[in-house]
N, C-alpha and C positions, 0 to 999 in steps of 0.2 A: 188369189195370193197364196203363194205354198212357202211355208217353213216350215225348217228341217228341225226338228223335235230332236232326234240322234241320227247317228251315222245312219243307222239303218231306219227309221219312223221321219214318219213325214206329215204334215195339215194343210191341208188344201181349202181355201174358204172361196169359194167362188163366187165373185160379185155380180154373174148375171149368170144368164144359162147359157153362154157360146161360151163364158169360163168353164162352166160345167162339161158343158160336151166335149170341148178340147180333154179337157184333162182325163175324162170316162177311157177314151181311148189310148191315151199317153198312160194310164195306167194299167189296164187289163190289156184285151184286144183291140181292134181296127170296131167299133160299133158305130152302130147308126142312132140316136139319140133324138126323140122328138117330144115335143110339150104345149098341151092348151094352156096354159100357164106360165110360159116364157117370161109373160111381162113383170110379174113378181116372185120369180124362182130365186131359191134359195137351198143353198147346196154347203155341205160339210164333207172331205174323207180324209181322212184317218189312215195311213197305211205303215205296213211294218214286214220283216220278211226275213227271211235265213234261207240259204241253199236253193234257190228258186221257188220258196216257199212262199203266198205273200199272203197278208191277212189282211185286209181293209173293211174300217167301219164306214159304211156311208149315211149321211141323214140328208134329204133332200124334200123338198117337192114334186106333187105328181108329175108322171112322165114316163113312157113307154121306150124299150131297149131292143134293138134288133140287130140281130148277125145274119147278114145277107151273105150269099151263097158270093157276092162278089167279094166281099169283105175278107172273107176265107180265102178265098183264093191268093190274096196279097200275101200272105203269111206262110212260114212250112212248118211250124213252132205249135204243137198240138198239145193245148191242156183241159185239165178239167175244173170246173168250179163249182163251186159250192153256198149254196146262199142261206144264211139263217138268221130268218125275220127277228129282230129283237122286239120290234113297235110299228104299227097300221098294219096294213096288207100287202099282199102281190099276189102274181100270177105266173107262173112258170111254165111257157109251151115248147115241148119239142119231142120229135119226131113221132106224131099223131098224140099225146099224149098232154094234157095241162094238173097243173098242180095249183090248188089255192092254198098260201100259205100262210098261217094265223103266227104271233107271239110264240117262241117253240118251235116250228117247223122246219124242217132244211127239205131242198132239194138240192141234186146235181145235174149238170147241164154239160156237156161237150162243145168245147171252142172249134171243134172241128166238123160241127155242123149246122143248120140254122137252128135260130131259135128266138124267142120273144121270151120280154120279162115286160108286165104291164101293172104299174104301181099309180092306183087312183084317187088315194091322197098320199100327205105326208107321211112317210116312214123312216127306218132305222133297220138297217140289214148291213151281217156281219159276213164279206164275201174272202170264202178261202178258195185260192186258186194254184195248182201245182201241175207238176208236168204228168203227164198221163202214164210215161214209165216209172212213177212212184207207186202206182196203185196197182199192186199185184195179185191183180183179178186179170182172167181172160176179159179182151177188149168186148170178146160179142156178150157175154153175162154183163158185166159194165154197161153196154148199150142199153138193158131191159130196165135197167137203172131210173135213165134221165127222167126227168119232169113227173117221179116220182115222190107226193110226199112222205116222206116220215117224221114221226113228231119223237120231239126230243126230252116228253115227259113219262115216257114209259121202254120199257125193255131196255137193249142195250146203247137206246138214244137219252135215257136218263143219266148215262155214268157220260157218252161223250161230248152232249152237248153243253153242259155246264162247264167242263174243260174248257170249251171253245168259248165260250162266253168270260171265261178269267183269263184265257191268254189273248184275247182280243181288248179285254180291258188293262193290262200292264205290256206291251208292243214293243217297249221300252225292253223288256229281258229276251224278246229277240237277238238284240243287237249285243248282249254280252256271250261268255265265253257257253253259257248251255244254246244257246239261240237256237243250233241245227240241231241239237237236239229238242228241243223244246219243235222245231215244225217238224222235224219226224216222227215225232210221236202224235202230233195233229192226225199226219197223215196216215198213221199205222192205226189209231184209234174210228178215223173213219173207214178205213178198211175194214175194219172187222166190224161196222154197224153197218155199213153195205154188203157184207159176207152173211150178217144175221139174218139181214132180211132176205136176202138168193137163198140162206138155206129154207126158210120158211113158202115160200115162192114154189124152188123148184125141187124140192124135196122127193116129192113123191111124184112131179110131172114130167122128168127126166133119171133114167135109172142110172145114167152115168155121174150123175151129179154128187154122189157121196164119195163113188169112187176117188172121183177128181178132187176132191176135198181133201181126201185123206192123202192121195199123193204128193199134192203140194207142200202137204204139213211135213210128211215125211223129206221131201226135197230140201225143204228150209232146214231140217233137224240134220239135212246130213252132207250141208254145203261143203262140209270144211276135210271131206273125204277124199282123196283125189281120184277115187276107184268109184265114186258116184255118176252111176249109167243107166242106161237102158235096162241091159240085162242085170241089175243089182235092184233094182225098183222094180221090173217085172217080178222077178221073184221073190220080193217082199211082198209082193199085193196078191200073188198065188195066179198071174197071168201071163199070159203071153206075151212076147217082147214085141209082136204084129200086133198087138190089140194094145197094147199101151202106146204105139209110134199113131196106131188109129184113131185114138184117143185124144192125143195132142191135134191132131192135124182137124182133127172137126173141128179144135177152137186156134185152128190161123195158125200153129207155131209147131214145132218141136221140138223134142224131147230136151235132147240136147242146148237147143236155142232159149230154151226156158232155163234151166239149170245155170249156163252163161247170164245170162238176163241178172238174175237174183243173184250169181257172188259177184256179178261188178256193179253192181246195185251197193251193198255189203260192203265190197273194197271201198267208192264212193262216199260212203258216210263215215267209215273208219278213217279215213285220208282228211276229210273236212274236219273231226272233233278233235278240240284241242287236247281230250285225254288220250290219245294216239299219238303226240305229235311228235315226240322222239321215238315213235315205233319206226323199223324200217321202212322203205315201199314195199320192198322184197317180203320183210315178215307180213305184213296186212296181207297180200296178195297169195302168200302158203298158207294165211290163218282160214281163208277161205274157200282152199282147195287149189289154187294157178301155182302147181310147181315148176313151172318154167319162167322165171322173171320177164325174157324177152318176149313170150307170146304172150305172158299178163300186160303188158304195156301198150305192144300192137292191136289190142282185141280192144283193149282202154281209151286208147286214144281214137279206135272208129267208132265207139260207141260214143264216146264225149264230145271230142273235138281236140281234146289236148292231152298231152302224157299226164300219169300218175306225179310224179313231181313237179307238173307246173302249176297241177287243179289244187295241190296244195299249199302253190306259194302263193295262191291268189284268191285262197278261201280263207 
């Protein structure tokens, strides 16, 4: 049985486990869902969300979760999730890698490849899932990521996982006027406890890795520049404009394509919040560097799906 809590929060009480597994995939992904305990399962979730953001509390009965390579395949909608145990256990497997995860714990997992979650009693886990171009980390440092734990009683998993655990308990101020903000700063605060731990990681195992650090910071700082380039970040880093296009290209992308990336990222959320909303399109779109109105639109609409003025008559 699901009722609608608000516009945007929803509860799901599932009267057997084919209610359960139906609904597992009518809310995340396409998953495969199985249980020694079918015959007296018992299932709770809780969801809530802003901007393709969603938060869902689940409490259930044991029962193991698998994303099969066919499963993926149905799909072309790549995100990433995030699971954090509130109560019992689990297990978190994917690509070569498993994480056991206590009271405290998160890992992140990629819907765009396989992977197992194996829960052997009852628990309580709070699953954050967003689109994968929210997390502005290179995809292949993100990958060293999954099925990694981190506990969210120390370091910078002490300031965000308690966040995540008060906006997973009030769902309800998703759905008001802070909502997209309130899941972008989910996501901006997990970005930077998966940045703590990359820096810790690959600090001293890769020499480019500070580099890249510092360029990015610098790229965010100087989105709103129209004159922000290749050669304007070379020679702020005291490098060559060959060694920084080399740079981007070992992690998939560049230079360029990065920079694009992050101010229609910017535009995006500026367009969704309501304290924007008598701002022009035209002005959001120069506030973060697109002084051309018509190629800010064309560049928007292939990256979205839709113009800058319809994402905001429909967010």
């Amino acid at each position: 049985m699901t009722v609608a809590l608000s516009p945007s929060t929803t509860l799901l009480v599932a009267r057997d486990f084919t209610d359960f597994r139906t609904a597992v995939s009518q809310s995340f992904v396409p998953l495969h869902v199985s249980s020694t305990h079918s015959d007296h399962f018992r299932a709770r979730i809780r969801s809530g969300g802003a901007d393709d953001v969603q938060l869902s509390e689940i409490a259930a009965s044991a029962h193991v979760v698998e994303r099969t390579p066919e499963l993926i395949a149905r799909g072309d909608r790549r995100y990433y999730k995030l699971s954090l145990i509130l109560a019992g256990t689990g297990m978190l497997v994917q690509d070569g890698r498993q994480a056991v995860l206590h009271p405290g714990d998160v890992a992140l997992y990629d819907t765009d490849r396989p992977y197992s979650l194996v829960f052997e009693e009852d628990f309580r886990t709070l699953v954050v899932m967003f689109p994968q171009r929210l997390l502005d980390l290179p995809a292949d440092l993100v990958g060293q990521m999954t099925a990694v734990r981190m506990s969210g009683k120390e370091g910078v998993g002490n300031i965000v996982v308690p966040f995540l655990v008060q906006l997973g308990s009030n769902l309800d101020q998703l759905a008001g006027p802070a909502g997209v903000r309130l899941a972008h700063s989910a996501v901006d605060l997990l970005t930077t406890m998966f940045a703590a731990e990359l820096d810790m990681a690959r600090a001293t195992a890769d020499p480019h890795y500070e580099l890249m650090r510092r360029i990015r910071a610098y790229v965010d700082g100087n989105l709103s520049s129209p004159d922000l380039g290749p050669a304007q970040i070379a020679t702020e880093h005291y490098i060559s404009t060959r060694h920084l296009h080399g740079l981007f290209q070992e992690q998939g992308t560049t230079v360029s394509g990065w920079i694009r990336t992050r101010r229609l990222e910017h535009c995006r959320r500026d367009l969704l919040d309501p304290v924007h909303a008598a701002r022009p399109v035209a002005a959001i779109a120069a506030k973060w560097g697109f002084v051309d109105a018509a190629h800010f639109s064309r560049v928007f609409k292939t990256a979205f799906g839709c113009s800058p003025s319809e994402l905001r008559a429909t967010g």
